[in-house]
N, C-alpha and C positions, 0 to 999 in steps of 0.2 A: 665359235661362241662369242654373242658382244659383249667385251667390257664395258658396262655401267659408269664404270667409275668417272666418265667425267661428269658426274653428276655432282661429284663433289667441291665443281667450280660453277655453279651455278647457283642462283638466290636462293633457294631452297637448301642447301644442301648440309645445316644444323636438323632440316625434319630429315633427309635422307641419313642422315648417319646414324639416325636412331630406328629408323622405317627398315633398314638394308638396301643396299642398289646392284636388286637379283630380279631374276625373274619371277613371276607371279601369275597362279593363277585365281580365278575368285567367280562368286555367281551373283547375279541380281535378281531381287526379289520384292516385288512389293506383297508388302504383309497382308494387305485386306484380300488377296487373292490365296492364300493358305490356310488350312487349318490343323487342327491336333486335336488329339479327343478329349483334350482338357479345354479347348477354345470354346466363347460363348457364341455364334452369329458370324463372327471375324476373327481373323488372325489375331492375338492380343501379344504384348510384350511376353511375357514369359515362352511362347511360341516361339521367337526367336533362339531362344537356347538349344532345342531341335534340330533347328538349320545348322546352326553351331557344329552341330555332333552332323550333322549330315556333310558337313565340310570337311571336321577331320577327316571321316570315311572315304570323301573323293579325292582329297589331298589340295582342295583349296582354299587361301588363307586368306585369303579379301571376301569380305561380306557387303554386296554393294545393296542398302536398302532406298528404296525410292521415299521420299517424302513422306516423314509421322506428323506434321505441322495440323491444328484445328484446321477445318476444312470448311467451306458456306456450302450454299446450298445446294452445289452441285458434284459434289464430294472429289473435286477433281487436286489431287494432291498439289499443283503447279499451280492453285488460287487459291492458296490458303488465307484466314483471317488475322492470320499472327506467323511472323518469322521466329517465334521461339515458343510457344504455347505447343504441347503435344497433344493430339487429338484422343477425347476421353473415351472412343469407341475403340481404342486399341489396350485398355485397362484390363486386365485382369482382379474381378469382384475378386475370385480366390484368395490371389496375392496382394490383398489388400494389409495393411500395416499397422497394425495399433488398432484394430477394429475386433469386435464381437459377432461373429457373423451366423450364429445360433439361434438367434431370434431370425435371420432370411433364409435358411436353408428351405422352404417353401417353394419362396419368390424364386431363387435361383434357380430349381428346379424347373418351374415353369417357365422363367428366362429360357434356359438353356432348350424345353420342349417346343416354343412356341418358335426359334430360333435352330430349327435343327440342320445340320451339315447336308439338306436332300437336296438343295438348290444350286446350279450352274451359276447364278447371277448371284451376285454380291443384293444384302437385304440392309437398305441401309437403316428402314425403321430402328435395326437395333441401337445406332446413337442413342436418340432420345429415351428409349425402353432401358437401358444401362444408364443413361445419365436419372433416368425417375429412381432408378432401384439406388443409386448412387447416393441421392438426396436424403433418400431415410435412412442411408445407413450411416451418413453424414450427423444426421439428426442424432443419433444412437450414437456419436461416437465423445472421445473426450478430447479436449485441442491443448487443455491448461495443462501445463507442463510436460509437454513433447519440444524435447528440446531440438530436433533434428528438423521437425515443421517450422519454430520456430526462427532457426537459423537459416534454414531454405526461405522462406517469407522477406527475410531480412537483406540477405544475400541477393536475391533475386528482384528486388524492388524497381528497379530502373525499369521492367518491364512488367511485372507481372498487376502493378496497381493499374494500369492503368489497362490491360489485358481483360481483368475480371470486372471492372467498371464499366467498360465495353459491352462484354458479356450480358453485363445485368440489366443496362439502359436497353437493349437491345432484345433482351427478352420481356420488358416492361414496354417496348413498343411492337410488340407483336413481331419482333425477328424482321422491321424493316431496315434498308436499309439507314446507313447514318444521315446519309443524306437528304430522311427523310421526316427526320426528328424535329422538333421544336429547337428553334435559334439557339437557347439556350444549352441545350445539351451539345448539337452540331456545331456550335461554335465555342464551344468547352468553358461556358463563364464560371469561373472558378468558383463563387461562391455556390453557384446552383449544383455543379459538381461534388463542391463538399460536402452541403446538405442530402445529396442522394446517396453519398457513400456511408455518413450518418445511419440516413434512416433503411440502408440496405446493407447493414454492417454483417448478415448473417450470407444474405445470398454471393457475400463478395468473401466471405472467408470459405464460400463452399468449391468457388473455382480457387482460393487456393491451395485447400484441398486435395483437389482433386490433380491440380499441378503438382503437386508434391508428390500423393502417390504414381502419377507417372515419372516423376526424376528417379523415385525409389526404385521403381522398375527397370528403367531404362538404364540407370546407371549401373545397379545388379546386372545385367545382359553384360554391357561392355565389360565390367572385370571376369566375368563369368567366361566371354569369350578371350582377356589377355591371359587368362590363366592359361587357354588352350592354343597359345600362336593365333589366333584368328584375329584380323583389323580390321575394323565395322567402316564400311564409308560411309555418310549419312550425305544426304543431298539437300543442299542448301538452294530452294528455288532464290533466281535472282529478282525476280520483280513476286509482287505481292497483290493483293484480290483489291479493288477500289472500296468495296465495302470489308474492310479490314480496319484492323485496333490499329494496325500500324498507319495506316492514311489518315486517320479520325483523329491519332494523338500526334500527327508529325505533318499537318498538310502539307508545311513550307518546303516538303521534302521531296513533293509529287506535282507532275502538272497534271491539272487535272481538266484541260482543256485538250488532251490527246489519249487516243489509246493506243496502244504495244500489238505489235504484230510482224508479220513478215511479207518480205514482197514478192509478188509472184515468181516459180521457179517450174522445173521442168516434173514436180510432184506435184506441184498445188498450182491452178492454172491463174487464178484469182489472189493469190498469197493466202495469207492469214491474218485474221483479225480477232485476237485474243483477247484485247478488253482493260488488262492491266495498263494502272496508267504508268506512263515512262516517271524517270526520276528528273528533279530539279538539281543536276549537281554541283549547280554554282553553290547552293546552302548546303549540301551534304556536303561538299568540302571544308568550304567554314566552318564544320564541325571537327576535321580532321578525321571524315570518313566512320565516325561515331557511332551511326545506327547499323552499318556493315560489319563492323566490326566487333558491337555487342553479339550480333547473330553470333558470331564464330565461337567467342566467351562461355555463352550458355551450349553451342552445343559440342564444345571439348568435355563436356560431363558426360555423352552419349559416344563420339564419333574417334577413334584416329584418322580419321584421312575425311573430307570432303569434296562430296564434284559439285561444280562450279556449274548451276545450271547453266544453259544460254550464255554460254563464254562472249560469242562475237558480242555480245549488247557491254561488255568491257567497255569497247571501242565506240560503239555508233546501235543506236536502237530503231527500228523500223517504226515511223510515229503516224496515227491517223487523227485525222482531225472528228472529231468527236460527234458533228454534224454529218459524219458522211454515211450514207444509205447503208445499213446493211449488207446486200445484194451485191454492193461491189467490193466485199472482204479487204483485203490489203492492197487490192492495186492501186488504189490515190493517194499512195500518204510518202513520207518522205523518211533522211536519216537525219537524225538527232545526234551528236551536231551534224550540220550540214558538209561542213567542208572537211573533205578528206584526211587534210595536213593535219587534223586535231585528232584524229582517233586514235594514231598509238598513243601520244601524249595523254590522252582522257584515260585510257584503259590503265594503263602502268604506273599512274597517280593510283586508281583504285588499287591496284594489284601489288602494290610497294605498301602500300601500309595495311593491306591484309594479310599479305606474308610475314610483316615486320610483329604483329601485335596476335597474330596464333600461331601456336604450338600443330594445330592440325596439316597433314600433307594436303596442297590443294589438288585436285584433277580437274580436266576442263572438259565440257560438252562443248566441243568447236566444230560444230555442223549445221549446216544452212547454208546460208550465203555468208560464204569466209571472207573478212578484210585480207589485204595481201598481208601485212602486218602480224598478224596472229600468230602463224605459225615460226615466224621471229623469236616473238616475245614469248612463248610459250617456253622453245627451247632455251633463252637466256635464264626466266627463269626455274627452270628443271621442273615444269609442268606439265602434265600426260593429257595429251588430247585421246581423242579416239577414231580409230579407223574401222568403218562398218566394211567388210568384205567385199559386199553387195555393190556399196556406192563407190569406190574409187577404183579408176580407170586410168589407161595409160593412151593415149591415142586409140579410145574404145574399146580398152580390152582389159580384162581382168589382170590385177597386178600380179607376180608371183611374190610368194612369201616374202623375198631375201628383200623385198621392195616397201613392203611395210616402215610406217615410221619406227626407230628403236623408241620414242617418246611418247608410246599411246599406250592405250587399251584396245586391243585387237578384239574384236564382237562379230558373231553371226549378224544378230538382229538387234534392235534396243522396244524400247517399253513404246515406241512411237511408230516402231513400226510393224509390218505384218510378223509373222515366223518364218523360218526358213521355208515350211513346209507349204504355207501359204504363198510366200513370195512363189516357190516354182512353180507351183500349180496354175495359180492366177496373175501373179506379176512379170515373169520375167519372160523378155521377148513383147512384152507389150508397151503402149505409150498413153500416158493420159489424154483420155477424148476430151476433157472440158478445154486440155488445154491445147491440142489438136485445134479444137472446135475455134476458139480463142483466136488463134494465131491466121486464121482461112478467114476470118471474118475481120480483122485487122485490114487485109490482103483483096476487101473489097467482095469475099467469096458470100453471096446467100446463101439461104441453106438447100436449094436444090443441089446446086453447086454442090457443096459440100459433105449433101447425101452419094451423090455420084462416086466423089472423091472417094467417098471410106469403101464402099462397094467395090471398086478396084481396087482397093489397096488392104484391105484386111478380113479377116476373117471373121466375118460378124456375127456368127451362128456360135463360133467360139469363145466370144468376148464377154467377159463379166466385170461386174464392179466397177465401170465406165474404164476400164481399160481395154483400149484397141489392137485385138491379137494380128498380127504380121503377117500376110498371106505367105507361105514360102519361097515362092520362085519369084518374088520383089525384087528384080533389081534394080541401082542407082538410077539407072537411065529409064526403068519403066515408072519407078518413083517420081523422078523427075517429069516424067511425059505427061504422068496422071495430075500432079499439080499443075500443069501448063504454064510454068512460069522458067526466068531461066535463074541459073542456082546465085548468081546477087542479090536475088528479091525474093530467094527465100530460104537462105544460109539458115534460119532458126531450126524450119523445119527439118533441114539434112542435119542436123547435130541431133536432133531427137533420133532419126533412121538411123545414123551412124553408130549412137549409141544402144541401139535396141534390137535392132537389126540380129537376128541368129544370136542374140544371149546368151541362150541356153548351150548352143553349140559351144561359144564361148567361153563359157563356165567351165562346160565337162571338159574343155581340154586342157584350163587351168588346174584343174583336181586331180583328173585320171591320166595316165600315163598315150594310152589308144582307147578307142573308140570301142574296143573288146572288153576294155575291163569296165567300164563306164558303163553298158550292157548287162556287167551279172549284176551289177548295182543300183541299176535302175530298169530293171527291165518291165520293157513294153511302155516304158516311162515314167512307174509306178516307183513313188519313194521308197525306201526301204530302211530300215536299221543302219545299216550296212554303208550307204550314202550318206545316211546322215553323222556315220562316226568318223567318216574318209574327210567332210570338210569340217567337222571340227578339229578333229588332228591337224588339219591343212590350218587352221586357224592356230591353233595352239605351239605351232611350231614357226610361227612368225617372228621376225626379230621383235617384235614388239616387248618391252619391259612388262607391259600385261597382258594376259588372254581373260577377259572378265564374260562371262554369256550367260542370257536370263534364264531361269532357271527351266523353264519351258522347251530351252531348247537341247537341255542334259538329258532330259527326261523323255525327249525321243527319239532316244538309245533305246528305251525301253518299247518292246510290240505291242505291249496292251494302250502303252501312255499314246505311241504314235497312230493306232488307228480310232484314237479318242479323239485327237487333235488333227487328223483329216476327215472325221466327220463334224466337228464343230470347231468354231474360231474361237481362241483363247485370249488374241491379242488385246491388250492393254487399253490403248488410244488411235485412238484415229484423229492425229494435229486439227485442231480447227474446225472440229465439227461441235458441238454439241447434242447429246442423243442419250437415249438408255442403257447405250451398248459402251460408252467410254468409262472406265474404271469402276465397272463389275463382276470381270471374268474371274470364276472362280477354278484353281486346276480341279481334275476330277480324283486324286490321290492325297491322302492325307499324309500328314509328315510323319507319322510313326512309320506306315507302314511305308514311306520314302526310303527311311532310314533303313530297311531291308531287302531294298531291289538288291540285284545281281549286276545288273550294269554300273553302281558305285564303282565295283573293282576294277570296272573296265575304266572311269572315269579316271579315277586314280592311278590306273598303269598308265595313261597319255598324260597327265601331269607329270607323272615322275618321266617317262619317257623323253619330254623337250625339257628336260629340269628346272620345272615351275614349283615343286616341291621344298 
């Protein structure tokens, strides 16, 4: 068993002696993808107190929920319009506070009917339909001498005035972006600012409001959960939406002549081109890290622990120039700073005065392209990266347990990527064609060429989701024979084969002992229950300080939950796309009746079993 305990000499280790330095297990969950039969459309705060109780049940005490932040218009929780605003479509009308709600019992009625729990896809009309019913009931309510609004407003001012001014310009310019306002607003002339706060003195006290009743809520949930040992992690995206309150009131803060993205890798042929713009941190620092740091401030009223979106952008941010096409995603852009020698120093400036001025544990998302630096700085300061099972390899081959970092959170799958269940079926053993395609055409190959190529080399009648399934009896040198080049001049592509190459075979011999037992568990190749409890065990018994897995993937333990989710895709996002299909999956199991599967207990005896309890 690892002792933890040097944790207690590391930067953190005032949050570790109040946090414990034991082992941990915990689920991840975004809310808008669950419901309870008190939920109106979407998951709402009070919903989380379920999960709650479904944690004691399994025996896990990390509650990792994915981003509550207001969201624009594309509901994607990683571009939210505010780092501290809570999004008013996760409100629970019911558990509204200081309100009469006798006069709507109607309206809710039809709310809740027109909204009903029969749809796989997330309906996001219900924001606005919850925010209308919001209004009148706002209208109906009383604000003069609530003294707990009153001190929330007060308390909260550094952010929230200028949050719901935002808000209100913005809904008085038909919800364009800021950028597309009259000079005067988009360049904030104070006097013209004061006058609209003036004469919209009503619509700016109804976002706050409406901010209040989510602190009510959300802060209810966190004691609700310390009463029960459970520690909520809340995710702090690190970069913010360009049409945001926070760009609008803090330009000096953002360049706003590049957008955030990532560079091309062995998933994404083209990188990624995400839109947010990077930060200015010569002025963020002048501030002494200020706007990072307020984030943290407001939401220790929600969170004990925080993951640190997009950890690498600590160090170095992936930047595109703003004029670049489209079509070519992230392959033209650069890192921010440039020069290598500055990214520990960049990161650990931030990371020294966010440790230094919160109270909350931080966790890191340190996956993409790693600086070598990271995993350094991580462990000096006693901060939990994560290890996807899937992705780390040892000279192309799956690691065993004992190989795990003791410093992560050990995961099946994350909110980015497929499921387990999808990865086997259609991911593993296979190679991305775009970037396949990509790399033959770098190589001089046209596409006859490179039609040929695949035709020898994979199984095209097999292949789905532009992944390239691997003919079986490939080997090195027939690989090599079919590219026709020799292995100097085209090392990229044998690191894709090396990598990919009998996967699966790979896997199974990481997991199963022989090829016999790997058979009653998968037979005919067919996932099972059974499989699917062998590698989360195999996960959960990693050194890792955490086992954290989305909730998606506990639940097919369960026969009915698993041939739900091998007949349709649950998954979360697909990085870098925009589409109808990212952040609408609804499960198909409501949390009540979560709360009385049979497989909890199973959950819970592999917790207690590697002593994550």
């Amino acid at each position: 068993m690892i002792d933890y305990s040097f944790l207690k000499d590391s930067r953190t280790a005032d949050k570790w002696e109040r946090f414990g330095m034991r082992r941990r297990a915990g689920v991840a969950v975004p809310l808008f993808s669950v419901r309870s039969r008190k939920s109106i459309g979407i998951g709402e705060i009070p919903d989380i107190k379920t999960i709650i109780r479904w944690c004691e049940l399994t025996g896990n005490t990390i509650l990792q929920l994915l981003p509550l932040n207001d969201t624009g218009f594309d509901f994607a929780p990683y571009n939210s319009v505010s780092s501290f605003a809570l999004d008013p479509m996760y409100l629970s009308i019911q558990a509204l506070k200081e309100v009469n709600l006798a006069p709507f019992k109607k309206d809710i009625r039809e709310l809740r009917t027109k909204f009903q729990h029969t749809n796989d896809k997330v309906d996001y009309a219900i924001k606005q339909s919850k925010i209308d019913l919001l209004w009148r009931i706002y209208r109906r309510s009383y604000l003069n001498g609530l003294k707990r609004f009153k001190r929330f407003v007060e308390e909260n001012s550094y952010w929230l005035k200028d949050y719901a001014t935002y808000k209100a310009i913005k809904f008085t310019n038909g919800n364009d972006s800021w950028e597309d306002w009259k000079d005067d607003f988009k360049n904030r002339d104070a006097e013209v600012i004061e006058k609209f706060e003036k004469d919209n003195f009503e619509k700016l006290q109804f976002h706050y409001w409406m901010q209040w009743q989510l602190f009510e809520q959300m802060n209810g949930v966190k004691k609700y959960a310390g009463e029960r040992g459970i520690y909520i992690m809340g995710d702090i995206p690190f970069l913010v939406s360009r049409d945001s309150c926070d760009v609008w009131a803090n330009k000096h803060y953002f360049d706003l002549n590049l957008l955030s993205g990532a560079p091309p890798d062995m998933y994404f042929s083209k990188g990624q081109r995400w839109g947010m713009p990077p930060y200015n941190r010569e002025e963020i620092e002048k501030d002494n890290f200020k706007y990072f740091n307020d984030k943290l401030k407001y939401a220790e009223n929600f969170y004990d622990m925080f993951r640190i979106d997009h950890f690498v952008g600590f160090f170095r941010v992936w930047t595109i120039e703003e004029s670049e096409p489209l079509e070519t995603g992230g392959l033209n852009g650069k890192y921010s700073p440039s020069s290598e020698l500055l990214w520990e120093d960049t990161g650990r400036k931030l990371l020294d005065s966010m440790v230094a001025e919160s109270n909350l544990l931080p966790c890191a998302e340190d996956l993409g392209t790693v600086p070598e630096c990271s995993g350094r700085v991580l462990w000096e300061y006693g901060v939990p990266g994560i290890d996807v099972q899937r992705w780390i390899k040892d000279t192309n081959d799956f690691i065993p347990k004992e190989k795990f970092r003791w410093l992560t959170a050990a995961t099946v799958s994350t909110h980015d990527s497929s499921s387990l269940v999808e990865w086997w079926y259609n991911e593993a053993g296979t190679i991305d064609g775009l970037l396949f395609e990509r790399l033959l055409t770098e190589k001089g190959f046209d596409n006859d060429r490179i039609a040929q190529v695949k035709i020898k080399l994979f199984d095209l009648e097999n292949s789905h989701y532009n992944r390239l399934l691997w003919k079986p009896d490939i080997t090195k040198e027939l690989f090599l024979d079919a590219i026709g080049l020799p292995i100097e001049q085209c090392w990229d592509l044998v690191v894709l084969y090396d990598d990919s190459f009998e996967e699966k075979d790979k896997f199974l011999k990481r997991i199963f002992d022989n090829p016999e037992e790997s058979a009653v568990f998968l037979p005919e190749g067919k996932v099972t229950t059974g499989f699917i409890k062998r590698i989360l065990e195999f996960v959960c018994s990693t050194d890792s300080i955490f086992s954290v897995q989305l909730l998606q993937e506990y639940l097919s333990l369960d026969e009915n939950f698993l041939r739900k989710i091998e007949e349709k895709s649950f998954r979360i996002n697909f990085p870098g796309v925009v589409n109808d299909e990212n952040w609408t999956a609804v499960l198909p199991i409501d949390l009540d009746k979560m709360c009385t599967l049979k497989v909890n207990e199973e959950i819970k005896d592999m917790n207690s079993a590697y002593n994550r309890i």
